[in-house]
C-alpha positions in Angstrom: 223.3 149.5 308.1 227.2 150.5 308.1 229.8 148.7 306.2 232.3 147.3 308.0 236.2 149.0 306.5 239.3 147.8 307.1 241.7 149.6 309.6 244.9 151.1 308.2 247.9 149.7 311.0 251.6 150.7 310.8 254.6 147.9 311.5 257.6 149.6 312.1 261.0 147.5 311.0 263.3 148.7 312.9 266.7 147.4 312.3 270.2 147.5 314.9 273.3 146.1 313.8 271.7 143.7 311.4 269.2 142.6 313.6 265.3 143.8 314.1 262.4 144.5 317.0 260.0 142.6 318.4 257.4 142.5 320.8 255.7 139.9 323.0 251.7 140.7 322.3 249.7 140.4 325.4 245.6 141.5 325.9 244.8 142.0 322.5 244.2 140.1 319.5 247.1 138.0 318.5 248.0 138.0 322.4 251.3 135.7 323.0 253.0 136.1 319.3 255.7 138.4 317.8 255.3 141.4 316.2 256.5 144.9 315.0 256.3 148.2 316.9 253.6 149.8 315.4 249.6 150.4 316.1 247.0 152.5 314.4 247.2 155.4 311.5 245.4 158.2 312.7 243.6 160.8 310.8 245.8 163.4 309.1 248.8 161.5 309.9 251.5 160.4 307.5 252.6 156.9 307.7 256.3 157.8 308.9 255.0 159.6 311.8 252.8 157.3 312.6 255.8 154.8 312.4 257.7 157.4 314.9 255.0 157.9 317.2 254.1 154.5 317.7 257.4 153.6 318.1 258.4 156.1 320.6 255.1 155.3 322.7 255.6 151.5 322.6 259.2 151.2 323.1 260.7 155.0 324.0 263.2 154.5 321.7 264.1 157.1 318.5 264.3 155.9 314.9 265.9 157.4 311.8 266.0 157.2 307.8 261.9 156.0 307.9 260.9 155.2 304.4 257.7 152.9 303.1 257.8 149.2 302.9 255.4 146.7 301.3 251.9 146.7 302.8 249.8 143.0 303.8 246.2 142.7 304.0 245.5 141.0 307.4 242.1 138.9 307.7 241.9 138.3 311.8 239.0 135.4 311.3 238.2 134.8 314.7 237.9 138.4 316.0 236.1 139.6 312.9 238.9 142.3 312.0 240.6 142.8 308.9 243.9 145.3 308.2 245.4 146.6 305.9 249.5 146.9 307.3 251.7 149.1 306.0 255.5 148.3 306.7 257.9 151.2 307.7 261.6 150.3 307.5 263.8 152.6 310.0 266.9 153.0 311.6 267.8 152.6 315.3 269.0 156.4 316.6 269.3 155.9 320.3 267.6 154.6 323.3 267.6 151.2 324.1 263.3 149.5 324.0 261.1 149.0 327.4 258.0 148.1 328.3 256.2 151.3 327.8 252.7 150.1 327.8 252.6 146.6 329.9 249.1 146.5 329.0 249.9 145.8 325.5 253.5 144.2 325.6 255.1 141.6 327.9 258.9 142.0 326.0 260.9 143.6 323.8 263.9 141.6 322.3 266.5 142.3 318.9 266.2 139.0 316.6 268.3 138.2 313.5 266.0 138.3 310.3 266.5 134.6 309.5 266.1 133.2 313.2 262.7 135.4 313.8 260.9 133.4 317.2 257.2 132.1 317.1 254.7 132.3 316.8 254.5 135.6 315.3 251.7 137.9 314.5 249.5 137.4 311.4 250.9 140.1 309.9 254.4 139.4 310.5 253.5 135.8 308.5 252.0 137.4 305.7 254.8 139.8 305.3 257.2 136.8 305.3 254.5 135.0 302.6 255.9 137.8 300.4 259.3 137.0 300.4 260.2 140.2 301.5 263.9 141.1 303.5 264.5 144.7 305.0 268.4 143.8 305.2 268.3 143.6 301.5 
């Protein structure tokens, strides 16, 4: 019998003139709340480009000045999942974000850390639980 393992995701912070990214989730778990551009480490792949890929994919924007964030370990209880997230903090570089994959996202919108809308992703709570503020 195999053990069940965690996945590794990626949530990319990306910030814009004091303000960060979110997404509308829509036909996966989590469906209707907030959450970071991110998605899936993949084998050989470092978390930053990961954090670029996903982010480019997702939103065809470009980021800048990626470095590691704090990390959250996600228990989804009704699907069965559990996650381990690691946080990338970037920069805006250009572009401005669309709907690359409407499959997976209904929206893409900039939101002042303090006024963040709801109801966001489990990960996005338990990153919050920590205290933790990428404009500090």
């Amino acid at each position: 019998m195999e053990k069940k393992r965690p996945f590794i995701g990626i949530g990319v912070i990306v910030i814009r003139d004091g303000r960060v990214l979110l997404g509308k989730r829509r036909n996966a778990h989590g469906e209707g709340t907030w959450c970071f551009p991110g998605g899936h480490l993949e084998f050989n792949e470092e978390p930053e480009a990961a954090a670029e890929r996903e982010t480019r994919e997702e939103t065809g924007i470009q980021i800048m000045n990626v470095r590691r964030g704090p990390f959250t370990n996600d228990f989804f209880e009704h699907e069965g999942k559990h996650y381990i997230t690691l946080y990338l903090i970037a920069e805006w570089a250009s572009g401005e974000p669309m709907v690359m994959e409407p499959q997976k996202c209904e929206a893409w919108d900039w939101f002042e850390w303090d006024s963040l809308p709801s109801p966001l992703f489990l990960c996005v709570e338990n990153l919050l639980k920590q205290g933790f503020n990428p404009l500090k």
